[in-house]
PyMOL Python script that loads the backbone (N, CA, C, O; Angstrom):
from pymol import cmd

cmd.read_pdbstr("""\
ATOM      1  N   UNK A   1     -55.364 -25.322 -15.098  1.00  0.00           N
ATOM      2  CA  UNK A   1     -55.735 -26.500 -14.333  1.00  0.00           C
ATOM      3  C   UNK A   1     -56.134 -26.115 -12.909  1.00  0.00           C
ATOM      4  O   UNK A   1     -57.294 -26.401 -12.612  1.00  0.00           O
ATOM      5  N   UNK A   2     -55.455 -25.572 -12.053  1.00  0.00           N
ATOM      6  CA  UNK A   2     -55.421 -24.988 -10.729  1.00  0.00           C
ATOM      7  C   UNK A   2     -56.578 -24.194 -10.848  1.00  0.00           C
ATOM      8  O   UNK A   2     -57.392 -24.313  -9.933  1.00  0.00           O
ATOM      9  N   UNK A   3     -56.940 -23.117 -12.106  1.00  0.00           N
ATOM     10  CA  UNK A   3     -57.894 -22.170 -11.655  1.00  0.00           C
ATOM     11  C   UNK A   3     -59.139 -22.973 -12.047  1.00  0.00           C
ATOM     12  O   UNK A   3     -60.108 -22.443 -11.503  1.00  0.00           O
ATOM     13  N   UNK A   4     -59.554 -24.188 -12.874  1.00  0.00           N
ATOM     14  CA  UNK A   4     -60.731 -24.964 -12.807  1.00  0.00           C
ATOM     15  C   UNK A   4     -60.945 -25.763 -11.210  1.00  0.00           C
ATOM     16  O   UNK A   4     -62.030 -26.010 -10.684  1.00  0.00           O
ATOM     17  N   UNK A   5     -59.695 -26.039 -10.703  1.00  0.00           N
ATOM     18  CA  UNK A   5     -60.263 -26.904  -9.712  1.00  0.00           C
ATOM     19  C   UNK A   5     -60.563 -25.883  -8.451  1.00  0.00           C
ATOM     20  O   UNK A   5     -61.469 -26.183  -7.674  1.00  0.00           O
ATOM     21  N   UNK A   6     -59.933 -24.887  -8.285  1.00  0.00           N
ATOM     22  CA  UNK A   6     -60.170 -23.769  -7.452  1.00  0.00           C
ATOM     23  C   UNK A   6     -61.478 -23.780  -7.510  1.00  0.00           C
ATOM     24  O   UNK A   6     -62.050 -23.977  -6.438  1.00  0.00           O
ATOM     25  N   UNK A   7     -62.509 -23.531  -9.014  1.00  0.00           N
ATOM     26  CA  UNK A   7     -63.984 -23.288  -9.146  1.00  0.00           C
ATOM     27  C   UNK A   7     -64.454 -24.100  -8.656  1.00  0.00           C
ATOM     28  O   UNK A   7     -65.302 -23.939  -7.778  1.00  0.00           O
ATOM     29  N   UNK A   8     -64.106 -25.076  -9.014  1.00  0.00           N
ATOM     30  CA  UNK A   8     -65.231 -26.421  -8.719  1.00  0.00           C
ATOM     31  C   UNK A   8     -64.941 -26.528  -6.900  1.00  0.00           C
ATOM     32  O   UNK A   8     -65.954 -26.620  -6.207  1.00  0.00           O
ATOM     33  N   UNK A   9     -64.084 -26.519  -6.457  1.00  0.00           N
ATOM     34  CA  UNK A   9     -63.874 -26.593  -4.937  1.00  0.00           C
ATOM     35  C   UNK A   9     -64.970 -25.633  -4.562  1.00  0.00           C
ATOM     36  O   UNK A   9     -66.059 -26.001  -4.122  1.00  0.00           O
ATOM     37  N   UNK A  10     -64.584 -24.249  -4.783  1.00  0.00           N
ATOM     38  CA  UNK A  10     -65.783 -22.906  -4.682  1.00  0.00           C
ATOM     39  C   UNK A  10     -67.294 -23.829  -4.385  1.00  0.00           C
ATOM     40  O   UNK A  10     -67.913 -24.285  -3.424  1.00  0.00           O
ATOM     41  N   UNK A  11     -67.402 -23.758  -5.833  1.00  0.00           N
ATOM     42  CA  UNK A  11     -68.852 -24.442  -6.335  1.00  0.00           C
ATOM     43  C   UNK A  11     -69.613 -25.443  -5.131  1.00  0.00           C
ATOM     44  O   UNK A  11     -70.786 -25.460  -4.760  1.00  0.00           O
ATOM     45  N   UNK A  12     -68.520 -26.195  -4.730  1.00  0.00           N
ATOM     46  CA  UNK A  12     -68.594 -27.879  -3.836  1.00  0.00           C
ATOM     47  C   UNK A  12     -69.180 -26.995  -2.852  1.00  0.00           C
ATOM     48  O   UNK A  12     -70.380 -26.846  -2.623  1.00  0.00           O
ATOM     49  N   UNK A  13     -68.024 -26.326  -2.197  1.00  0.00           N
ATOM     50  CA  UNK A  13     -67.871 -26.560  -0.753  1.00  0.00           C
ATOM     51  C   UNK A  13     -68.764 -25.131  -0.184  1.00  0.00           C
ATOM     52  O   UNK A  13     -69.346 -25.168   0.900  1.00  0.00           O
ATOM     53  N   UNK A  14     -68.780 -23.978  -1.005  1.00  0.00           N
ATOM     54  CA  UNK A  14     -69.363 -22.603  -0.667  1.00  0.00           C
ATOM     55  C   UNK A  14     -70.761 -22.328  -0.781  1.00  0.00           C
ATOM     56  O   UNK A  14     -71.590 -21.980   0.060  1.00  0.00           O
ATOM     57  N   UNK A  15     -70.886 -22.683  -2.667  1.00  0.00           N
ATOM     58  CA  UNK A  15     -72.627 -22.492  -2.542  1.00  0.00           C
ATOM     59  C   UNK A  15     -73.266 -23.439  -2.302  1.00  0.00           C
ATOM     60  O   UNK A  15     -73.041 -24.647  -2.380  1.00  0.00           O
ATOM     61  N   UNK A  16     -74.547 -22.537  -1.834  1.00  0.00           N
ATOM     62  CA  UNK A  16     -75.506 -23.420  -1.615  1.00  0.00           C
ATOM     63  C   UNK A  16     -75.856 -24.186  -3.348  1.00  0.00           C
ATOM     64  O   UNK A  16     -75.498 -23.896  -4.489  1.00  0.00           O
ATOM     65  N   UNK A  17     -76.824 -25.380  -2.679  1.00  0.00           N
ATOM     66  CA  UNK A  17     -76.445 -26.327  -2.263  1.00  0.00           C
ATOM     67  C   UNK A  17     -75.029 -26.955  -1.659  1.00  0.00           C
ATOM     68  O   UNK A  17     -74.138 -27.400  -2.383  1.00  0.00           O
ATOM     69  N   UNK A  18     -74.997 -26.930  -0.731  1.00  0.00           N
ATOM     70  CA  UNK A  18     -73.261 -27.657   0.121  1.00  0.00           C
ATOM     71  C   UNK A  18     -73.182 -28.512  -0.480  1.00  0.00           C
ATOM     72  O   UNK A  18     -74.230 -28.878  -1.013  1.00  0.00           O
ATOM     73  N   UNK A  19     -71.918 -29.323  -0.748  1.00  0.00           N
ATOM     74  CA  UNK A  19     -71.336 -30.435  -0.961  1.00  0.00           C
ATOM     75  C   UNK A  19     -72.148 -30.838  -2.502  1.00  0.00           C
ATOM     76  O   UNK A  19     -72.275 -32.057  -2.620  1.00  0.00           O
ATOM     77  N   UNK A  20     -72.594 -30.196  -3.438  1.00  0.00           N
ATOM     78  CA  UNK A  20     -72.922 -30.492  -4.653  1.00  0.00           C
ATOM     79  C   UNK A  20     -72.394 -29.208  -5.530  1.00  0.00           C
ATOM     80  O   UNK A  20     -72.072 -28.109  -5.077  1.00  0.00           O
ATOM     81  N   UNK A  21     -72.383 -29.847  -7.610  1.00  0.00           N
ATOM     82  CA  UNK A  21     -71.920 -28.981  -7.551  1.00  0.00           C
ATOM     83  C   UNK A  21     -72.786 -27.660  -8.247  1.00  0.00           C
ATOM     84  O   UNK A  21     -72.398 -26.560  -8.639  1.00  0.00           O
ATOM     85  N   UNK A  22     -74.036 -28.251  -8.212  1.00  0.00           N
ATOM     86  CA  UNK A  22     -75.699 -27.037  -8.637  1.00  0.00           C
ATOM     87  C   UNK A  22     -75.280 -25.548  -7.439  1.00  0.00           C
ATOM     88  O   UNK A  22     -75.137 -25.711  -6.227  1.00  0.00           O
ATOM     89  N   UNK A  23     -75.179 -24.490  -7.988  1.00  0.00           N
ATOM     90  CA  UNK A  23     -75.598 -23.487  -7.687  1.00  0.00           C
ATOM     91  C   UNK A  23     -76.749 -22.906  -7.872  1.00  0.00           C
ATOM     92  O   UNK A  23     -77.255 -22.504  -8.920  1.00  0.00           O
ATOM     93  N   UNK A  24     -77.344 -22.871  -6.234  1.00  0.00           N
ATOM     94  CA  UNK A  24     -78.660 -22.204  -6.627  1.00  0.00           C
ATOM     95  C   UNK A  24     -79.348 -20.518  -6.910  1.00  0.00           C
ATOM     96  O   UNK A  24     -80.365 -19.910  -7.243  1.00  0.00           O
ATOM     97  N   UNK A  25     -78.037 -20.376  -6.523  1.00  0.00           N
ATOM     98  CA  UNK A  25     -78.590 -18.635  -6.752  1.00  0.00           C
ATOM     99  C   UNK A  25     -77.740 -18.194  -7.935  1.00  0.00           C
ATOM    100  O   UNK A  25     -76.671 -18.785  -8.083  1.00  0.00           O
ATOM    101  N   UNK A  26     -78.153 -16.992  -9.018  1.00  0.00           N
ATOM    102  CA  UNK A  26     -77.609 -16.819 -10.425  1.00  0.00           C
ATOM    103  C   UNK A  26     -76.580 -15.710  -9.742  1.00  0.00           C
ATOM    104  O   UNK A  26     -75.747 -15.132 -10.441  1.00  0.00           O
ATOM    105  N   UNK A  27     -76.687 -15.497  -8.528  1.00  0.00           N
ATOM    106  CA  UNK A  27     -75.622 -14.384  -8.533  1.00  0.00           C
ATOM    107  C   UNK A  27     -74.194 -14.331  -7.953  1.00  0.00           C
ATOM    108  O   UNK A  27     -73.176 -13.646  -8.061  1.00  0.00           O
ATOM    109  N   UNK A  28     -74.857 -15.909  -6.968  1.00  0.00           N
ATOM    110  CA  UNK A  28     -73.048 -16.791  -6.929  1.00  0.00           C
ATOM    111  C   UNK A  28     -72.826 -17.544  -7.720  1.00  0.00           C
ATOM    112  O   UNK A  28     -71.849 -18.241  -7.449  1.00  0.00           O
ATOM    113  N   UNK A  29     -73.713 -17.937  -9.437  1.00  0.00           N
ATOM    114  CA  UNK A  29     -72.412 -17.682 -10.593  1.00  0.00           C
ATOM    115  C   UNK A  29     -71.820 -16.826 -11.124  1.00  0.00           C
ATOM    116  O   UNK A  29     -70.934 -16.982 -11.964  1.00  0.00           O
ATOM    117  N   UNK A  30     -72.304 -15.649 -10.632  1.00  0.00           N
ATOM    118  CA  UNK A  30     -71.550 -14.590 -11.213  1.00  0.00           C
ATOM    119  C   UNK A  30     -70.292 -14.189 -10.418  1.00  0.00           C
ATOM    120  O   UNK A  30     -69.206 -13.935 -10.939  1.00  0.00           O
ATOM    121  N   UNK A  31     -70.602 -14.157  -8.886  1.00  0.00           N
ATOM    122  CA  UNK A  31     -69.279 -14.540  -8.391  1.00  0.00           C
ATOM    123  C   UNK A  31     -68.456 -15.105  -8.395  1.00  0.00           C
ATOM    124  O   UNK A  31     -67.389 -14.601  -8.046  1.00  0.00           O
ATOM    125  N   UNK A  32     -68.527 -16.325  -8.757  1.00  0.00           N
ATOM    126  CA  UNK A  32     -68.221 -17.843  -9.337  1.00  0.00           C
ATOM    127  C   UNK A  32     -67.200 -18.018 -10.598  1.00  0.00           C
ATOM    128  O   UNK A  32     -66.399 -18.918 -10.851  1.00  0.00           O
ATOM    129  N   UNK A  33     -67.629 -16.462 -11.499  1.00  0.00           N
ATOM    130  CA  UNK A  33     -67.064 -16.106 -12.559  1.00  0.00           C
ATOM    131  C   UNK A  33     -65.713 -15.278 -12.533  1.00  0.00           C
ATOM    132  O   UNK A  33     -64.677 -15.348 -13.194  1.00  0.00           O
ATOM    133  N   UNK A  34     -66.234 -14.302 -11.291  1.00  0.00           N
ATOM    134  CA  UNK A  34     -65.629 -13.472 -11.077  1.00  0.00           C
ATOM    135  C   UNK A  34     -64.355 -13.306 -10.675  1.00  0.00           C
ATOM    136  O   UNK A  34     -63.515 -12.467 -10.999  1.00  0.00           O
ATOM    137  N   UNK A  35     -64.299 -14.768  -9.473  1.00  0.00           N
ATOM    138  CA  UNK A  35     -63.524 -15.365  -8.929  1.00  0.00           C
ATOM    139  C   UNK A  35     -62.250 -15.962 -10.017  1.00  0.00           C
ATOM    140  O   UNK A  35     -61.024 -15.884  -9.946  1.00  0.00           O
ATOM    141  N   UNK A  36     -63.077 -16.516 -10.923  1.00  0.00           N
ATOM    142  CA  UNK A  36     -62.195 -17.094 -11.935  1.00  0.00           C
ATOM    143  C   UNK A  36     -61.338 -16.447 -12.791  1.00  0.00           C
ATOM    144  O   UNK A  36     -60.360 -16.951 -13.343  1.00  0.00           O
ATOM    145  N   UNK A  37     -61.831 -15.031 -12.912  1.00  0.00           N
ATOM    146  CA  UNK A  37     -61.019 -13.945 -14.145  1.00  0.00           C
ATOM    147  C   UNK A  37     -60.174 -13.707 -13.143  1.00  0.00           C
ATOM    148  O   UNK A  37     -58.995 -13.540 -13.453  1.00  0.00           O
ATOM    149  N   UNK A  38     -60.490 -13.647 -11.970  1.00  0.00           N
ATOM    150  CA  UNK A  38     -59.249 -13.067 -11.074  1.00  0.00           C
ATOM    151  C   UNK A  38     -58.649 -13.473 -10.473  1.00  0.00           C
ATOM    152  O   UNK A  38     -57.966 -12.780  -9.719  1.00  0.00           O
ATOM    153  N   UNK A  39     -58.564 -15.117 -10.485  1.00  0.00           N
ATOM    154  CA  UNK A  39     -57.409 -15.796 -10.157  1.00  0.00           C
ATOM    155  C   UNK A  39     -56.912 -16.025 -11.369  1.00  0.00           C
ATOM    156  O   UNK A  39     -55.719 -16.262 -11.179  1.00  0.00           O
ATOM    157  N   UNK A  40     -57.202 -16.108 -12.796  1.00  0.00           N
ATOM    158  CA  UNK A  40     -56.202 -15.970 -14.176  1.00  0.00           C
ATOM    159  C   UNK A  40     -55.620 -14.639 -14.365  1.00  0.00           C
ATOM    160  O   UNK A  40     -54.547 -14.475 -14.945  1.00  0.00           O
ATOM    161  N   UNK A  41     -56.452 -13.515 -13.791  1.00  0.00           N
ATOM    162  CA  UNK A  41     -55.280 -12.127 -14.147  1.00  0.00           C
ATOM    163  C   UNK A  41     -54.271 -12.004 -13.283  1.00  0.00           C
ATOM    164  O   UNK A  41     -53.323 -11.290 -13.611  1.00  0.00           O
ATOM    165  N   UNK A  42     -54.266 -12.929 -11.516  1.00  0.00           N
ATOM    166  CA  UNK A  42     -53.247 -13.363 -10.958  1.00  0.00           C
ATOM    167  C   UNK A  42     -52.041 -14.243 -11.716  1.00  0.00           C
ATOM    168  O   UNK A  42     -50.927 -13.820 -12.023  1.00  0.00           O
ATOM    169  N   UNK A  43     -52.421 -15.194 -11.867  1.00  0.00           N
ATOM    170  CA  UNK A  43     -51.219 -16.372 -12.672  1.00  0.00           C
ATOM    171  C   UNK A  43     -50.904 -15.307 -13.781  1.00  0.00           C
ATOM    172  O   UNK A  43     -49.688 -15.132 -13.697  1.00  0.00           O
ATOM    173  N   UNK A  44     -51.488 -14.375 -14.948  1.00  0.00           N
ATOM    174  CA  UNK A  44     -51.241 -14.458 -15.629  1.00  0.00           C
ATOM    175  C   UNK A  44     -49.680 -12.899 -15.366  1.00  0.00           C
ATOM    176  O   UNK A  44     -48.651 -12.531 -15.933  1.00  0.00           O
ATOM    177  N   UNK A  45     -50.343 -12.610 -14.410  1.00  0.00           N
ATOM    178  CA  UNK A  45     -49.534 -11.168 -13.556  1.00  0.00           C
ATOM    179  C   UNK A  45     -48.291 -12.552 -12.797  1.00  0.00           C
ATOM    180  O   UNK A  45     -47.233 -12.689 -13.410  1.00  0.00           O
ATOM    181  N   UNK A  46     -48.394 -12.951 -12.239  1.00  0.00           N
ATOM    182  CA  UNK A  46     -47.238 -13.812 -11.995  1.00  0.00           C
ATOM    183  C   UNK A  46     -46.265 -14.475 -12.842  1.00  0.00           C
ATOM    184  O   UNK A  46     -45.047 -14.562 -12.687  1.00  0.00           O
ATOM    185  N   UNK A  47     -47.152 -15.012 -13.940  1.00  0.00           N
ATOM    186  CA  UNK A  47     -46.457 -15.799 -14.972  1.00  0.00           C
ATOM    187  C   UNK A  47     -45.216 -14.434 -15.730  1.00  0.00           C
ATOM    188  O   UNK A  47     -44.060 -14.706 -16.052  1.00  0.00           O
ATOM    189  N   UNK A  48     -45.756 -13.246 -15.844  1.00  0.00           N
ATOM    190  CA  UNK A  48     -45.018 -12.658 -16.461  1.00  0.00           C
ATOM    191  C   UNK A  48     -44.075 -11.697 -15.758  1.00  0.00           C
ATOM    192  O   UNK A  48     -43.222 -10.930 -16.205  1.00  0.00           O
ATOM    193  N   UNK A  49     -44.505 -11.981 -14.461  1.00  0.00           N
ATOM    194  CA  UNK A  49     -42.884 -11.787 -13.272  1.00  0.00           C
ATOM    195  C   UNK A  49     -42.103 -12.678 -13.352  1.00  0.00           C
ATOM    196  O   UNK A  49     -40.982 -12.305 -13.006  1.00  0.00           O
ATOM    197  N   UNK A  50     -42.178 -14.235 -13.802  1.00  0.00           N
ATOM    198  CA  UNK A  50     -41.110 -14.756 -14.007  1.00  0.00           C
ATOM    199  C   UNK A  50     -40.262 -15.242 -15.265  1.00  0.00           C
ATOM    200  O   UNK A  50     -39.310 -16.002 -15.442  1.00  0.00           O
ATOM    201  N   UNK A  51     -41.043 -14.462 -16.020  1.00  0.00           N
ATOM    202  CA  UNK A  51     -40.553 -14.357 -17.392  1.00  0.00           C
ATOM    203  C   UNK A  51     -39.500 -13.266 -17.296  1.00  0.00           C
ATOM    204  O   UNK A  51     -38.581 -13.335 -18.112  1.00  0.00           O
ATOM    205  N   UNK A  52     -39.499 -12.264 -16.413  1.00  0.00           N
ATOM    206  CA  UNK A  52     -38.381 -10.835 -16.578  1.00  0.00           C
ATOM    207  C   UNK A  52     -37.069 -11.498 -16.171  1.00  0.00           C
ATOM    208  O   UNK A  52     -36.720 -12.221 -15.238  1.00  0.00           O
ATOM    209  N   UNK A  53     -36.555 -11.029 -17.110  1.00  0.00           N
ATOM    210  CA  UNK A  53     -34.944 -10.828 -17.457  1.00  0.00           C
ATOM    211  C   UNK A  53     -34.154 -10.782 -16.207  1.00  0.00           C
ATOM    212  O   UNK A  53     -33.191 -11.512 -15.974  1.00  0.00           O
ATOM    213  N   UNK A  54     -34.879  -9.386 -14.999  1.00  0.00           N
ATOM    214  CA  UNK A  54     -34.237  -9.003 -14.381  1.00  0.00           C
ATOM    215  C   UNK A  54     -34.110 -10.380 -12.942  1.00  0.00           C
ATOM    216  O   UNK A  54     -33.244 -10.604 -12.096  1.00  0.00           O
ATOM    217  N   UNK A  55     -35.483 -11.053 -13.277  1.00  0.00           N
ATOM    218  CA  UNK A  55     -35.626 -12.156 -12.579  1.00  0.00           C
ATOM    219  C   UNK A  55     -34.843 -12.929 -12.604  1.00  0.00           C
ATOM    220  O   UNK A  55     -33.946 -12.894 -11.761  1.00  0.00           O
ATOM    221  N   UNK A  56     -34.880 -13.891 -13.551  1.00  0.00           N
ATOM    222  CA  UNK A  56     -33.696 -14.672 -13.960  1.00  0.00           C
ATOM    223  C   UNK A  56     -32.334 -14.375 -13.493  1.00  0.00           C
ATOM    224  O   UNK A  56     -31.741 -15.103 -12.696  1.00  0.00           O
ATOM    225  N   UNK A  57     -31.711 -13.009 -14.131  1.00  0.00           N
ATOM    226  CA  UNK A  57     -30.568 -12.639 -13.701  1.00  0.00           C
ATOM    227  C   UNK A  57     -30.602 -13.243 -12.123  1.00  0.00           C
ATOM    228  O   UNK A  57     -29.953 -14.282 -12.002  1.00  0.00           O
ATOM    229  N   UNK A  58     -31.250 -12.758 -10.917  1.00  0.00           N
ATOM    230  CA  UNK A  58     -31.085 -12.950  -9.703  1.00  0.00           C
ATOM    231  C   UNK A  58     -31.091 -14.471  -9.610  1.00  0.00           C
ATOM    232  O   UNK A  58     -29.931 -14.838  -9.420  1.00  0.00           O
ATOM    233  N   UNK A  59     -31.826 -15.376  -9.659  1.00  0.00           N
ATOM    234  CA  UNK A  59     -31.919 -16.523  -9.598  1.00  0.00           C
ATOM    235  C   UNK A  59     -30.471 -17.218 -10.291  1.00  0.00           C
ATOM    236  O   UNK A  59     -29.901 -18.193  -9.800  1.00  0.00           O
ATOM    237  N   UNK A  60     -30.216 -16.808 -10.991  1.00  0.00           N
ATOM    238  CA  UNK A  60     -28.609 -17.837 -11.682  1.00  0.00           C
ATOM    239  C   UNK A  60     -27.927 -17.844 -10.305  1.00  0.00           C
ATOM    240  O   UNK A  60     -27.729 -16.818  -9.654  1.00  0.00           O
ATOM    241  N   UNK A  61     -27.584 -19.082  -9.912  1.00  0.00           N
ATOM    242  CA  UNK A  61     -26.502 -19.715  -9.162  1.00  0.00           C
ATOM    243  C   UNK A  61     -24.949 -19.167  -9.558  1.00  0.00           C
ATOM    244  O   UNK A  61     -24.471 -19.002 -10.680  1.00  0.00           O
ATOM    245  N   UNK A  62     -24.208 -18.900  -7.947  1.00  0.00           N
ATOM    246  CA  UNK A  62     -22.797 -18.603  -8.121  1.00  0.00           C
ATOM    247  C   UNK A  62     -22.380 -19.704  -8.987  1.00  0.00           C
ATOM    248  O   UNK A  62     -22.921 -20.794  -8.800  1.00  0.00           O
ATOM    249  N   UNK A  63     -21.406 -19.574 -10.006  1.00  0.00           N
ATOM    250  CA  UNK A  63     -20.566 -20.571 -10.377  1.00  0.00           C
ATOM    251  C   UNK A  63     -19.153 -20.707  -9.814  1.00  0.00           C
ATOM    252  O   UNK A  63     -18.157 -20.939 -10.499  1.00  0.00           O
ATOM    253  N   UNK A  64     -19.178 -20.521  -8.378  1.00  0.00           N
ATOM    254  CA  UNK A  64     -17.607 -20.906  -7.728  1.00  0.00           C
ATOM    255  C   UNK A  64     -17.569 -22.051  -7.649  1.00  0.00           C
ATOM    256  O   UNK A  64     -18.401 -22.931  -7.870  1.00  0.00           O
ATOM    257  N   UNK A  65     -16.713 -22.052  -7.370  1.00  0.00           N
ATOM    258  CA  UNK A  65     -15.890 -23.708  -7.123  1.00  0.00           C
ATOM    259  C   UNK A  65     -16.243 -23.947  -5.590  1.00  0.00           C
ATOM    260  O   UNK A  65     -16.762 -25.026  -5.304  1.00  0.00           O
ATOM    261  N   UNK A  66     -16.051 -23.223  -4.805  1.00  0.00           N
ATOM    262  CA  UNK A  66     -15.336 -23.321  -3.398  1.00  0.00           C
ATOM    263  C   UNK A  66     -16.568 -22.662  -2.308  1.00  0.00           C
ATOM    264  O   UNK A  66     -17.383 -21.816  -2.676  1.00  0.00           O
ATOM    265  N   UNK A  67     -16.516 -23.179  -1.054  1.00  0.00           N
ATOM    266  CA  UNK A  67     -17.516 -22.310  -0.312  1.00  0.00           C
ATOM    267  C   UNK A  67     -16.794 -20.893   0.072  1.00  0.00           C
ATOM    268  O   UNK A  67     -17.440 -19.889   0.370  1.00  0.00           O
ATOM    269  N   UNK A  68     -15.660 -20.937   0.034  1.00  0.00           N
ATOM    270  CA  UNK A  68     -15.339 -19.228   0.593  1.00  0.00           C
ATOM    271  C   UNK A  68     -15.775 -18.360  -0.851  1.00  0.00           C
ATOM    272  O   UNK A  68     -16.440 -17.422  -0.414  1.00  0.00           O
ATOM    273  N   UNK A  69     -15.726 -18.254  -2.084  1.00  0.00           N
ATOM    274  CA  UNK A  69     -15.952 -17.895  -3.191  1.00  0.00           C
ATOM    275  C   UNK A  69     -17.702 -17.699  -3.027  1.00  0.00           C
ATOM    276  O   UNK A  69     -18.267 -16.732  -3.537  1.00  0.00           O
ATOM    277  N   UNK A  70     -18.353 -18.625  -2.345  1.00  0.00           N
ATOM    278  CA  UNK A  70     -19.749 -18.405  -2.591  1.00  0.00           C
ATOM    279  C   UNK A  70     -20.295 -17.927  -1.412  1.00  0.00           C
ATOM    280  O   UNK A  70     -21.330 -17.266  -1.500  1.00  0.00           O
ATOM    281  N   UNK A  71     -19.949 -18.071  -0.650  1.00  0.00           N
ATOM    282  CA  UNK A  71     -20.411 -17.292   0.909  1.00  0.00           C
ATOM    283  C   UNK A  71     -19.081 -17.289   1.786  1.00  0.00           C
ATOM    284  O   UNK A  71     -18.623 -18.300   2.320  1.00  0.00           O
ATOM    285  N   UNK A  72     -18.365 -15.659   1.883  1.00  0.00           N
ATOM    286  CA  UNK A  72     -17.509 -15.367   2.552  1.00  0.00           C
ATOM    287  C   UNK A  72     -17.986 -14.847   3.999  1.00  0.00           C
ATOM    288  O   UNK A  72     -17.126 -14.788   4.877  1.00  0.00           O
ATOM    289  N   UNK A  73     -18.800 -14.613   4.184  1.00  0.00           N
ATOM    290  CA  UNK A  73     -19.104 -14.720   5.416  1.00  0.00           C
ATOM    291  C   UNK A  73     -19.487 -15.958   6.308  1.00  0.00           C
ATOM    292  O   UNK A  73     -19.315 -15.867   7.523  1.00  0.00           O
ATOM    293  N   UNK A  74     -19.974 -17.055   5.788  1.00  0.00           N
ATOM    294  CA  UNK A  74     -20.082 -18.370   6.076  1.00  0.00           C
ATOM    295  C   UNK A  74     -18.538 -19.261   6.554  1.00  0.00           C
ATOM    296  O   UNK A  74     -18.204 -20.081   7.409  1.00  0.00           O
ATOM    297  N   UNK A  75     -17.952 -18.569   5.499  1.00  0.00           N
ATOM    298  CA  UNK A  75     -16.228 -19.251   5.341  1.00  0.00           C
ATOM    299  C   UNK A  75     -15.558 -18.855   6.684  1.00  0.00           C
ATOM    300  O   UNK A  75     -14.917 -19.566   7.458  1.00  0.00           O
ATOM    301  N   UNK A  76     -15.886 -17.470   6.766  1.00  0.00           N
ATOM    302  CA  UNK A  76     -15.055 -16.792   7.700  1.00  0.00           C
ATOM    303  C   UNK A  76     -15.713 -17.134   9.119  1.00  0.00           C
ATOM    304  O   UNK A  76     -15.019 -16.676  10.026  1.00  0.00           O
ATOM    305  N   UNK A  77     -16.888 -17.829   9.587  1.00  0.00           N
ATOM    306  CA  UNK A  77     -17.677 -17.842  10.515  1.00  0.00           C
ATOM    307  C   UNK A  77     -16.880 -19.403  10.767  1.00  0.00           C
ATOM    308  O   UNK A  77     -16.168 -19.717  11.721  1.00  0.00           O
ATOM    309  N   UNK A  78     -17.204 -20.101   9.769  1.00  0.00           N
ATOM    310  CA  UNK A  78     -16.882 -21.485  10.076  1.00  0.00           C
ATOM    311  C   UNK A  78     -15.239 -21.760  10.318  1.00  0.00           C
ATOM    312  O   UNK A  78     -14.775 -22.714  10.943  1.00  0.00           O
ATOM    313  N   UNK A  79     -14.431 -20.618   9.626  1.00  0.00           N
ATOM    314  CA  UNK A  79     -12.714 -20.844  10.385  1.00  0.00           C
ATOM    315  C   UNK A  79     -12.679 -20.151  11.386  1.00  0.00           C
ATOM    316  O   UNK A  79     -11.743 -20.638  12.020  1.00  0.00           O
ATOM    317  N   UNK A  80     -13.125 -19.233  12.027  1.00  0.00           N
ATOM    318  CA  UNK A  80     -13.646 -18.860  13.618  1.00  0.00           C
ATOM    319  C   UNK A  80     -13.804 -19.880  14.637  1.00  0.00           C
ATOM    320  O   UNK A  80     -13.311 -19.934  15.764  1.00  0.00           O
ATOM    321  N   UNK A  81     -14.625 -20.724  13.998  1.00  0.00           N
ATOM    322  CA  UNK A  81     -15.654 -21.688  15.018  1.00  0.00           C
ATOM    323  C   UNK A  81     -14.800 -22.988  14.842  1.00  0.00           C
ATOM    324  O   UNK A  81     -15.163 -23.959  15.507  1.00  0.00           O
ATOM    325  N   UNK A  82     -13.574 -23.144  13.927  1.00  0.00           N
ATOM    326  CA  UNK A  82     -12.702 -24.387  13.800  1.00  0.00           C
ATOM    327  C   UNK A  82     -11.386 -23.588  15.046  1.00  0.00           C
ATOM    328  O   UNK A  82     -10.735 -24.117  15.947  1.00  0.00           O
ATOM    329  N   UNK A  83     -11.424 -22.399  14.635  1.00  0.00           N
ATOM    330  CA  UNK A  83     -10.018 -21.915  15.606  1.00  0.00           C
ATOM    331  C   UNK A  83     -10.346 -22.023  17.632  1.00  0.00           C
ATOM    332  O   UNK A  83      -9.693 -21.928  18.671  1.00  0.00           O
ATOM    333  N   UNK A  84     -11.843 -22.284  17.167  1.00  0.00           N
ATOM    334  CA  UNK A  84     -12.254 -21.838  18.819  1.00  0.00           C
ATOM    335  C   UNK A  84     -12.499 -23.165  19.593  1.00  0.00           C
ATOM    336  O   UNK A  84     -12.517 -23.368  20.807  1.00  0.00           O
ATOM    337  N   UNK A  85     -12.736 -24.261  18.237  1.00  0.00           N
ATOM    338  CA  UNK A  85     -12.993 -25.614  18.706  1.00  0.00           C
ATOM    339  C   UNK A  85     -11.060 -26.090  19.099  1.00  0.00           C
ATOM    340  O   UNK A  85     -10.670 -26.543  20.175  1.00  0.00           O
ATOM    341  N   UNK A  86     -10.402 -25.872  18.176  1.00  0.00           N
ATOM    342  CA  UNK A  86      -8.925 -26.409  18.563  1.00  0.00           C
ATOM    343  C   UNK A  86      -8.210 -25.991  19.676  1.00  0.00           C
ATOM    344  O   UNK A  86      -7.168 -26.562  19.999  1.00  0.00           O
ATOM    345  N   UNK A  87      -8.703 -24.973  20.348  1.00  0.00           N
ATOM    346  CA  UNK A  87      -8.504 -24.378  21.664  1.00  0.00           C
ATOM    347  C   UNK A  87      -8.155 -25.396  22.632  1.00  0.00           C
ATOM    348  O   UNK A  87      -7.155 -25.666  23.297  1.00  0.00           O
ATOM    349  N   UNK A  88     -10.015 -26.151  22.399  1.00  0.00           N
ATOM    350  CA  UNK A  88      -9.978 -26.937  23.540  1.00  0.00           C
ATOM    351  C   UNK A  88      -9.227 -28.264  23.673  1.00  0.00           C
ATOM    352  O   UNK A  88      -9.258 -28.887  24.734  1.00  0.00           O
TER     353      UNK A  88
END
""", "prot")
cmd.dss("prot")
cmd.show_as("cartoon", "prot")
cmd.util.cbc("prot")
cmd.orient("prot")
């Protein structure tokens, strides 16, 4: 979907003719083309970075309960900053 409207934007806004979507020269459709295989061997090189295993693994969420369990440095910053507020 994204890589048709990418073209047609191309098409609109780049070649000549401006703002239509006739290309008049045969060799910015070939660019035109070119453009297109290589924004699908992008998605298709992306799509299958987020298919890896090793991906996923990173992305799964802590399952703690508690904020000291999921960020101990956060925990320990924020009972710092409670001991320094009761001071006053």
């Amino acid at each position: 979907m994204s890589l048709r409207a990418s073209s047609l934007a191309a098409a609109y806004f780049l070649y000549a003719p401006r703002f239509s979507f006739a290309i008049a020269n045969r060799l910015e459709i070939l660019e035109l083309v070119l453009f297109s295989l290589l924004a699908l061997l992008a998605s298709q090189v992306i799509a299958g970075f987020a298919k890896d295993g090793g991906v996923e693994k990173r992305r799964r969420t802590v399952e703690a309960g508690t904020l000291k369990d999921k960020w101990p440095a956060l925990h320990g910053m924020l009972t710092r900053l409670r001991a320094k507020i009761a001071l006053f």
